[in-house]
C-alpha positions, 0 to 999 in steps of 0.5 A: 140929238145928233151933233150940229156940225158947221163945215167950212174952208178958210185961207189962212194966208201964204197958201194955208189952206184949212178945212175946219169941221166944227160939232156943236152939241145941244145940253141942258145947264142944272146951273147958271155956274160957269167954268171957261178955260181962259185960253179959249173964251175971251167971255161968256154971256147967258143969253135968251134966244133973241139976244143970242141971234141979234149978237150973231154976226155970220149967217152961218152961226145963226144957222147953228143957233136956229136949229138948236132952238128948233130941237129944244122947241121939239124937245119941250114939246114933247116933253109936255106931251108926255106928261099930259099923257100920264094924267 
């Protein structure tokens, strides 16, 4: 899957504009183990997708979250079909 990318503008104040590109990339975890770099994440939670969007409060993070569940859904579902066809 292609990166999810979130592209917005934001005033910092005193005339600072910023344009920000964020890329958002789908993985799969082999552990629930977390490493987080301290200075970047205050915490981290694992999450179902329902308890992960009702925790969202910018429509623009659920938009993110609603097309990485759409390519999992996608990729699940082909991943079965795959495995049926090899029977």
């Amino acid at each position: 899957m292609p990166p999810i990318l979130e592209e917005y503008t934001f005033d910092w104040g005193e005339g600072k504009i910023f344009h920000k590109i964020v890329q958002y990339c789908v993985g799969f975890a082999s552990s629930d183990a977390v490493k987080i770099q301290e200075e970047e994440i205050k915490a981290y939670k694992w999450a179902s997708y329902d308890e992960a969007f009702a925790a969202l409060t910018y429509d623009n993070n659920k938009e993110v979250l609603k097309q990485a569940k759409a390519y999992l859904d996608e990729y699940e579902s082909k991943k079965i079909t795959i495995s049926l066809k090899n029977w």
